[in-house]
N, C-alpha and C positions, 0 to 999 in steps of 0.2 A: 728265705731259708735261714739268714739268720735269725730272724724271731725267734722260729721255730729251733735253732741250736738254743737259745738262749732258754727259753722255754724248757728247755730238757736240762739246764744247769750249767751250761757254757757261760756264767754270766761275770764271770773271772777277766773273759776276754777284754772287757773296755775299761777295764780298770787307769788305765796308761792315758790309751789315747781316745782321741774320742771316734776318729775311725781305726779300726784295726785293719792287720796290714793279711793280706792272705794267707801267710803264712801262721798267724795269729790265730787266722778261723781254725785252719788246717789241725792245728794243735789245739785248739777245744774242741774240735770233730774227733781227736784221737780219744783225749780224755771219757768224752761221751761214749765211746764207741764200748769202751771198759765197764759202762753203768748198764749199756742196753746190751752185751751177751754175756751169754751163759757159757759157762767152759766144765767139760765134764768131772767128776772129782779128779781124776788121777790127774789133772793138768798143774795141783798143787801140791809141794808136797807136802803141807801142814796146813790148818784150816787158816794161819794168818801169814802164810806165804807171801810177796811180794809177785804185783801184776807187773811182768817185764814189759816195758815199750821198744822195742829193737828197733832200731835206724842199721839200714841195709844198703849201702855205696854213701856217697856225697851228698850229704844232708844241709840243705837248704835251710831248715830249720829247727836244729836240737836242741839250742837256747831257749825258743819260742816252745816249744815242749815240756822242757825241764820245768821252766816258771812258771806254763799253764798247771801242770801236776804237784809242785811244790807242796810238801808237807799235807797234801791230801791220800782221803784211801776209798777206797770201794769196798762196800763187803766187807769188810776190817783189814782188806788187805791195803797194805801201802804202797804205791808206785816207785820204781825207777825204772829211767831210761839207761838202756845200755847201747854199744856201738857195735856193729859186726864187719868182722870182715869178710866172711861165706855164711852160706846160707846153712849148711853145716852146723855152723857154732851156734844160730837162731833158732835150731828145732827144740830149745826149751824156753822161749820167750812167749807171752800171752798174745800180744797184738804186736806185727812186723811190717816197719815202713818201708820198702822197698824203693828205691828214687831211681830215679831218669835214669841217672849214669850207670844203672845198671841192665838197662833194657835189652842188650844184646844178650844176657846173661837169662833171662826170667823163663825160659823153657827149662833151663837146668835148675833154677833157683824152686821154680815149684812145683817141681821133680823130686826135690830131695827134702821138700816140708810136708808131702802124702806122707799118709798115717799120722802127724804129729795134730795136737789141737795147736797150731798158731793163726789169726784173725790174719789176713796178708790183706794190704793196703798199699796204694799205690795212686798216684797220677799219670805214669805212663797210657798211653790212648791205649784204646782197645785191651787195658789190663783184663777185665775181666769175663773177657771173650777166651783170651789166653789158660782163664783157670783161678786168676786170682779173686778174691773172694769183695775189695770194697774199692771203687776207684771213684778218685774226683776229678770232676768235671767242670769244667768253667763255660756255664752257658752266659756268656755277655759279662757281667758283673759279679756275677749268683755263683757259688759254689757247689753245685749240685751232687750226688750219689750214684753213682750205678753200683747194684748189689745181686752178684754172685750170690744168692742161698744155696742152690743148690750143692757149689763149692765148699762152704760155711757146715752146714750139714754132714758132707762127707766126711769134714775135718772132726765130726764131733760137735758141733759150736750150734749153738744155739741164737740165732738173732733174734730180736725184740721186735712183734707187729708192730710196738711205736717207732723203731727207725724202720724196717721195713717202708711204715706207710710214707718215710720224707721221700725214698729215695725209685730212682728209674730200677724197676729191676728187670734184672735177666736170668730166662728159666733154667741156665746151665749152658 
């Protein structure tokens, strides 16, 4: 799998070390995530708007984030990560990490991002059984995908047959 991240331009990640740490993938998985979907126009409000990356509870990794997106852009648009503290305050960010510590919380969290276009991402098991649209998986070593389209869709969002084809998907 990582080949295949690398492959699609995660190739920022081994700059450091010469293995990276998962947290590391995790955050060129996000970066990519922004190059392979489409977000409808109104999701900007100017054609070089700024792609939000929201980190949603206690982030394991927003340093590993910040410096995977550093001074890079997509589409002419520019990246930052911002912090949230509800889910609320995330319905205008592009792609939304959602973490662990907020798992008791994720039937209201995406509850209240219907209708918005945000990409919601997650580790929590069984995330995208839940609703949510892209969750990793740790099969053994390998960082794997289950991908909600169907979710992704509703939201507006458009995912890319090239991530599609890495990942386990689920029809809704």
């Amino acid at each position: 799998m990582l080949s295949l991240l690398l492959a699609m331009g995660g190739g920022s990640l081994c700059a450091q070390d010469s293995q990276p740490t998962e947290y590391q993938i995790k955050a060129a998985f996000l970066y990519n995530f922004a190059k392979f979907v489409d977000w409808p126009p109104g999701a900007f409000e100017q054609p070089k708007s700024p792609i939000v990356f929201g980190i949603l509870g206690e982030s394991p990794f927003r340093e590993d984030l910040a410096r995977t997106i550093q001074n890079k852009t997509v589409d002419s648009h520019p990246l930052v990560v911002r912090n949230y503290q509800s889910a609320a305050q995330a319905t205008n960010c592009h792609i939304l990490f959602i973490c662990i510590s907020e798992k008791k919380r994720l039937p209201e969290i995406l509850m209240s991002l219907k209708g918005h276009s945000v990409l919601t991402v997650s580790e929590t098991e069984r995330f995208t059984e839940a609703g949510g649209m892209i969750n990793f998986v740790l099969q053994g070593t390998k960082i794997r995908l289950r991908i909600n389209n169907a979710a992704a869709t509703q939201a507006g969002l458009k995912i890319s047959s090239k991530l599609l084809s890495l990942a386990l998907r689920d029809e809704g």
